[in-house]
C-alpha positions in Angstrom: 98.0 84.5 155.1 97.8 80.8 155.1 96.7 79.3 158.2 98.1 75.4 158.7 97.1 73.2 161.3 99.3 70.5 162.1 97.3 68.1 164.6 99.8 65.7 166.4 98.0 62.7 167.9 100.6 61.1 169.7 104.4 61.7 169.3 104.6 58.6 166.8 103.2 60.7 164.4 104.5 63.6 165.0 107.5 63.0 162.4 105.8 62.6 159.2 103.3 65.6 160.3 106.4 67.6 161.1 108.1 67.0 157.6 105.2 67.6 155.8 104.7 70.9 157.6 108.5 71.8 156.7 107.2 70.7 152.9 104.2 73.1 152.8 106.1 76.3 154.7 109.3 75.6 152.1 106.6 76.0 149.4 104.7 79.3 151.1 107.3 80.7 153.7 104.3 83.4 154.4 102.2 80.1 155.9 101.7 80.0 159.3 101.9 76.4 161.1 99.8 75.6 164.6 100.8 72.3 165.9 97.9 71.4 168.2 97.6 68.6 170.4 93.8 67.7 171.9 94.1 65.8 174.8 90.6 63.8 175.6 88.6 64.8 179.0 89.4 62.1 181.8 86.1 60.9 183.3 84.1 62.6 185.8 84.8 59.9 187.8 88.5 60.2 187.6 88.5 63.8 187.3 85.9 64.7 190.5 89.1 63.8 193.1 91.6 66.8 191.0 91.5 70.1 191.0 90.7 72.1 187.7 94.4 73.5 187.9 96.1 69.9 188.6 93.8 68.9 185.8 95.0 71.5 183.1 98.4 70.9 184.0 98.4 67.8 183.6 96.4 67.8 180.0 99.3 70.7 179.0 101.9 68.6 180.0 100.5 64.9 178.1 100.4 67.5 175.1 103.5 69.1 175.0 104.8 65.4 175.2 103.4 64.6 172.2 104.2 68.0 170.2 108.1 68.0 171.5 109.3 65.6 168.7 107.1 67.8 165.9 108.3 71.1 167.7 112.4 70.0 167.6 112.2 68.7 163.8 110.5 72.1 163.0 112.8 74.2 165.2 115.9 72.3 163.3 114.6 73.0 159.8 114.0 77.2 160.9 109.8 76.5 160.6 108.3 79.1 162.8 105.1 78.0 164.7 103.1 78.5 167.3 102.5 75.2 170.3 98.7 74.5 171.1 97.1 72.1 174.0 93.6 72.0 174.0 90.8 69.3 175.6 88.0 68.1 173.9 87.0 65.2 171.4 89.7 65.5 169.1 88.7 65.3 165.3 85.7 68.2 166.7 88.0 70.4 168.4 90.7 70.4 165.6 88.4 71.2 163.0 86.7 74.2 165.4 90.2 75.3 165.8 91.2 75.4 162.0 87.3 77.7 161.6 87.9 80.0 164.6 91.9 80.3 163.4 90.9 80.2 159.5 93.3 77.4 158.4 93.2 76.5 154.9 94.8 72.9 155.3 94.7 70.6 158.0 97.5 67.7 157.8 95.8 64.8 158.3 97.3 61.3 157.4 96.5 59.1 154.6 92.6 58.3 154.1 92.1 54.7 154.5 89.6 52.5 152.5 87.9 51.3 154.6 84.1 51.9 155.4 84.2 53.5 158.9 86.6 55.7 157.5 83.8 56.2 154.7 81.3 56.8 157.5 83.7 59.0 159.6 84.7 56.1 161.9 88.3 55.5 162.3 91.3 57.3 162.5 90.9 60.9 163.7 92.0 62.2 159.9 89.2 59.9 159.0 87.0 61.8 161.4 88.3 65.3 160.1 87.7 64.3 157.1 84.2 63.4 157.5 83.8 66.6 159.6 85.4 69.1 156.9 83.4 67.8 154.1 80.8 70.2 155.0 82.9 73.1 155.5 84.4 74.4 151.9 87.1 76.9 154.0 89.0 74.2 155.2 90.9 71.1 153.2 92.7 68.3 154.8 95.9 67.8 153.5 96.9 64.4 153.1 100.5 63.2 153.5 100.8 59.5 151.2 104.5 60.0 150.3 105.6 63.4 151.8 103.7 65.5 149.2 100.6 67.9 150.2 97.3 67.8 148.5 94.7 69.6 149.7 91.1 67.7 149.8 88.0 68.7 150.0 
């Protein structure tokens, strides 16, 4: 089956991720999209006076906040998927999730030019980039103009 994650950084982007995951399950209704949403720790010195549950509800509820506008446009156009929060550094975490879940593409936005993207600076798609290079399983998907190319 082919795996898809669909990482949604804040809910400006979620639109363009959300059409382009419509795109790539019109093409292979047999795909399998995971919208995930990694929410960065606080710092211990914010998170010492919160409980672990007060915490991880508030970390599900920043996520789903950010995943709502991706979920409706994919509920509208009939694209099943599944909703994921996790915490972590973000560019890390979504490429351990696309290895443990074995995505083939990762939607990532357009690669800039730009030397810290070169060096894995950057955007987070810059950062999955740089991270995926060494891992032939995965591509990142790139979304220029609302078509999908996988990259390596």
């Amino acid at each position: 089956m082919n795996e898809i994650v669909v990482p949604i950084v804040s809910a400006s982007d979620a639109a363009w991720a959300a059409n382009e995951a419509v795109s790539l399950h019109r093409s292979d209704p047999s795909a399998r999209i995971h919208l995930l949403n990694v929410q960065r720790p606080l710092p211990k010195h914010v998170s010492q006076f919160f409980n672990r549950n007060d915490l991880r509800t508030f970390h599900y509820e920043s996520g789903m906040r950010a995943l709502e506008p991706a979920m409706r446009i994919l509920d509208d156009a009939g694209v099943p998927h599944e909703v994921h929060v996790l915490v972590g550094h973000p560019a890390e975490t979504i490429v351990r999730f696309a290895e443990d879940h074995d995505c083939r593409h990762i939607v990532v936005d357009e690669p800039s030019l730009g030397v810290l993207s070169m060096l894995g600076l950057g955007s987070i798609g810059s950062q999955v980039r740089h991270l995926i290079q060494a891992h032939a399983r995965v591509a990142a998907a790139t979304a220029p103009s609302g078509s999908m190319a996988p990259r390596a």
